[in-house]
N, C-alpha and C positions, 0 to 999 in steps of 0.2 A: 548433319550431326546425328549420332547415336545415341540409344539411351543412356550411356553413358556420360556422354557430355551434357546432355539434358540434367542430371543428375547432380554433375558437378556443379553446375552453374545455379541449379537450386538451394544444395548444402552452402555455397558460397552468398548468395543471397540472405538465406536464415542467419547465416552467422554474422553477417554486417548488421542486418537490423537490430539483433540480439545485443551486439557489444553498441550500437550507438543508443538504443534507449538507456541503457546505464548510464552512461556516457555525457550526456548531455542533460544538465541540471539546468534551469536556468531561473539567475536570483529573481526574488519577487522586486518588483519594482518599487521604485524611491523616490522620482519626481512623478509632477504631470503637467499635461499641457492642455489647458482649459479650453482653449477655443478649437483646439483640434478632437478634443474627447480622447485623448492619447497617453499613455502611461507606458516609463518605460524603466528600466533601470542604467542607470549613468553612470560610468566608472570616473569621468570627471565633465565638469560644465566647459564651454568656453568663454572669455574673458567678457564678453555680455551678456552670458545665460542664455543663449539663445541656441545654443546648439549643444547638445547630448548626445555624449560620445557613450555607445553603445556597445566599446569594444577597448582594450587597454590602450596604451600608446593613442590615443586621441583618434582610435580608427570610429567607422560605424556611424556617423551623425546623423543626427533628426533633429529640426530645426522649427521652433516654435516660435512664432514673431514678437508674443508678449513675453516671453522667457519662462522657463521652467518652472516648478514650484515644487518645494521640498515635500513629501507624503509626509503627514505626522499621522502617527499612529495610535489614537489614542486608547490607554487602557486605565480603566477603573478597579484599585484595589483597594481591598478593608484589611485594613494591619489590624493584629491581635490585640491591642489597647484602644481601639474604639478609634483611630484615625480613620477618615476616610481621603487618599489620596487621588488626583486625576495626574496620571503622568504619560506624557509627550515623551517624542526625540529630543527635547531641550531640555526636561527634567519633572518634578514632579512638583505638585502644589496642593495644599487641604482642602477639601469642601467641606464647608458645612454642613 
């Protein structure tokens, strides 16, 4: 090979890693699996929770024996009237 082909095969190189960091987002994860120390994001369960499909169409699984567990995310807001709310993925509720 020449430097030229040297050359080509480097510009071609830069430019794949360049357009797959863009590229490739990947969501924050939504379940986890407790005994495995493992967290992943699930596009859907299977019909015992025990497998999380990690890719559309039921591709991708990882299989956790006690079954998944949804991430709740908890965040704490003070609304302008003096509420103090704690609200989850399921909804929100007052503290006092």
């Amino acid at each position: 090979m020449d430097k030229k082909d040297y050359a080509l095969v480097g510009v071609s190189l830069a430019l794949l890693i360049s357009l797959g960091v863009n590229i490739i987002e990947l969501p924050s994860p939504n379940y986890q699996c407790d005994s495995r120390e493992l967290q992943a994001y699930c596009f859907e369960l299977s019909s015992t929770g025990k497998t999380c499909y990690t890719l559309p169409n039921k591709v991708g699984g990882k299989v956790c024996t006690e079954g998944w567990v949804e991430i709740e995310d908890i965040k704490e807001d003070i609304v302008e009237v003096g509420l103090r709310l704690s609200c989850t993925n399921n909804g929100c509720i007052e503290v006092n």
